[in-house]
C-alpha positions, 0 to 999 in steps of 0.5 A, a space after each residue: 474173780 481172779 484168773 489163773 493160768 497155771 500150768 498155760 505156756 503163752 508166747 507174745 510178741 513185741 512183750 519189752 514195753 508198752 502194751 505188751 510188758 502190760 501183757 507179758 506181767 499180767 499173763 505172769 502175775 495170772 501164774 502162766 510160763 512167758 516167752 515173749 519176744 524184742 527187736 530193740 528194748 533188750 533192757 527192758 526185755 532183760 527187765 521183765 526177766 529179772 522181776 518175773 517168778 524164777 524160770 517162768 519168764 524168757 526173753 527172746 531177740 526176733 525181728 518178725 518182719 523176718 519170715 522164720 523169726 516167728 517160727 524161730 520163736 515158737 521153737 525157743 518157746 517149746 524148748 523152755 517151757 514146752 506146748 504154747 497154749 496161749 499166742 498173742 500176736 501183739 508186735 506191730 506199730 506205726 513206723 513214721 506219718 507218711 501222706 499217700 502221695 508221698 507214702 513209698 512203696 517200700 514204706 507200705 510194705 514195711 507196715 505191712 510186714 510189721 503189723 499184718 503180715 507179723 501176725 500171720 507167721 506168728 498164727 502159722 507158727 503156733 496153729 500145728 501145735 495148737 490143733 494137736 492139742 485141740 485147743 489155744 488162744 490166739 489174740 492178734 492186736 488191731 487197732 481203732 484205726 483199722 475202722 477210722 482209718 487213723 489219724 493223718 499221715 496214717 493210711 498205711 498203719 490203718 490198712 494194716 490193722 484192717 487187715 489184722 482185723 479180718 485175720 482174726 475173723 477168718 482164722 477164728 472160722 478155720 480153726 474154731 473146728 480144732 478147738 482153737 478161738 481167735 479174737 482180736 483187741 482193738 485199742 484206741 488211744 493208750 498212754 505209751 511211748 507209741 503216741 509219746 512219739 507219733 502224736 502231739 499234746 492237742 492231738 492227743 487231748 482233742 481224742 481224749 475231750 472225744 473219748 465218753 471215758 474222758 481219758 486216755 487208755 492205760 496199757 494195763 486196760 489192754 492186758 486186762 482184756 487180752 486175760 479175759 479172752 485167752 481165759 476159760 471165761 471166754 470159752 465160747 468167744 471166738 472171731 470177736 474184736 474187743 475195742 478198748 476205746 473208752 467208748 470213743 468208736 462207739 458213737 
C-alpha cells in the first residue's frame, strides 16, 4: 500500500546525498513538503529542488555542529511550509579512522557534535511545536556500529551512534505522553560515498559474503523504512531501533 503524506511538512537533516537525498525523494514522491538541510553538497542540494514538485522542496545551508543551526533550521522550515510534522535527524558521519591511542580529543568531540550531539539540537528544535500539536514523527539515524562497535579506527563514530541509539529510546519515553513517537534506523553497509571513502573494496566484499542477503544495502532500503516509521502505519511504534542490515547483526 503506498504511503501518502500529504499535507505533512518534514525537516531532514544532512538531505543532498547518499541516505538523506534517499530520504528527502521518498518523503516527496510520498506527497510531503521537504525542508532538509547541507553543509558542503550545494549542487547536489540545488539538485534535489530543481527535480522536486514545484514549492514543495527547500534547501537549507546549516552546519549542525553549530549549536543554533538546528533551530535556525526549524525556523526557515516553518516559514515555507509552516508546523514540522515529520523530523529526520539523519546528518552525521565518520569524519576520519582514528585508533584510540592516537584519537585526539578534539577528534572525539568532533564525532560527537557531528553524530550525537546534531540529533539532539535538531529533537530540542522541533519537540515544542510537535507537543503543541500533539503529535510528529521523529527518526534519528544510528548505526550497526552503535552494537558492533564499528569497524577499525572507529570507536569514536561507534560510541557516537550508541549514543544515538539511546537518544531515541529516551526521547521515545519522555515524549510518547504528548503524542510524539521517536525510533531510530540503524544501517549496516549501505553503497554510498561514505564507504566509497572510509572503506576498502575487500573490506567491503568480506561484510557483504557475512551479510544473509549477500548484498550491500542500497540507500533507498533506508528511505524506505524511514517512510514506514513517520507513516500511520507505524502508529503504535514508538523507542524502536529498525536494523537495515540484510540480516548481517542479526547472527
Amino acid at each position: 500500500m503506498p504511503i501518502d503524506l500529504e499535507g505533512q511538512t518534514a525537516l531532514v537533516t544532512g538531505g543532498a546525498s547518499g541516505i538523506g537525498r534517499a530520504i528527502v525523494e521518498a518523503l516527496l514522491a510520498s506527497g510531503a513538503r521537504v525542508a532538509f538541510t547541507y553543509s558542503s553538497s550545494r549542487e547536489a542540494a540545488e539538485d534535489i529542488v530543481a527535480k522536486a514538485p514545484k514549492d514543495r522542496a527547500r534547501a537549507l545551508f546549516a552546519d549542525l555542529k553549530e549549536e543554533n543551526a538546528a533551530s535556525m533550521a526549524v525556523a526557515a522550515t516553518n516559514a515555507a511550509f509552516g508546523t514540522i510534522d515529520i523530523a529526520v535527524a539523519n546528518a552525521g558521519g565518520l569524519i576520519q579512522r582514528s585508533r584510540v591511542s592516537d584519537c585526539s580529543l578534539a577528534l572525539w568531540n568532533e564525532a560527537m557534535a557531528l553524530n550525537l550531539t546534531s540529533a539532539f539540537l535538531t529533537a530540542r528544535a522541533v519537540i515544542p511545536q510537535m507537543v503543541e500539536a500533539r503529535s510528529g514523527a521523529i527518526v534519528l539515524m544510528s548505526s550497526l556500529a552503535a552494537h558492533d562497535g564499528g569497524g577499525m579506527g572507529a570507536t569514536h563514530y561507534a560510541a557516537s551512534k550508541g549514543g544515538v541509539s539511546t537518544l531515541s529510546r529516551a526521547l521515545a519515553k519522555e515524549l510518547g505522553p504528548d503524542g510524539i513517537r521517536v525510533n531510530a534506523i540503524a544501517p549496516g553497509l549501505i553503497g554510498t560515498q561514505f564507504h566509497d571513502r572510509f572503506s576498502t573494496a575487500e573490506g567491503r566484499k568480506t561484510t557483504v559474503d557475512r551479510t544473509p542477503l549477500r548484498r550491500e544495502g542500497r540507500p533507498e532500503d533506508v528511505a524506505s523504512a524511514v517512510l514506514y516509521l513517520v507513516s500511520p502505519m507505524s502508529s503504535f511504534l514508538t523507542g524502536e531501533i529498525i536494523e537495515v542490515n540484510g540480516g548481517l547483526g542479526a547472527f
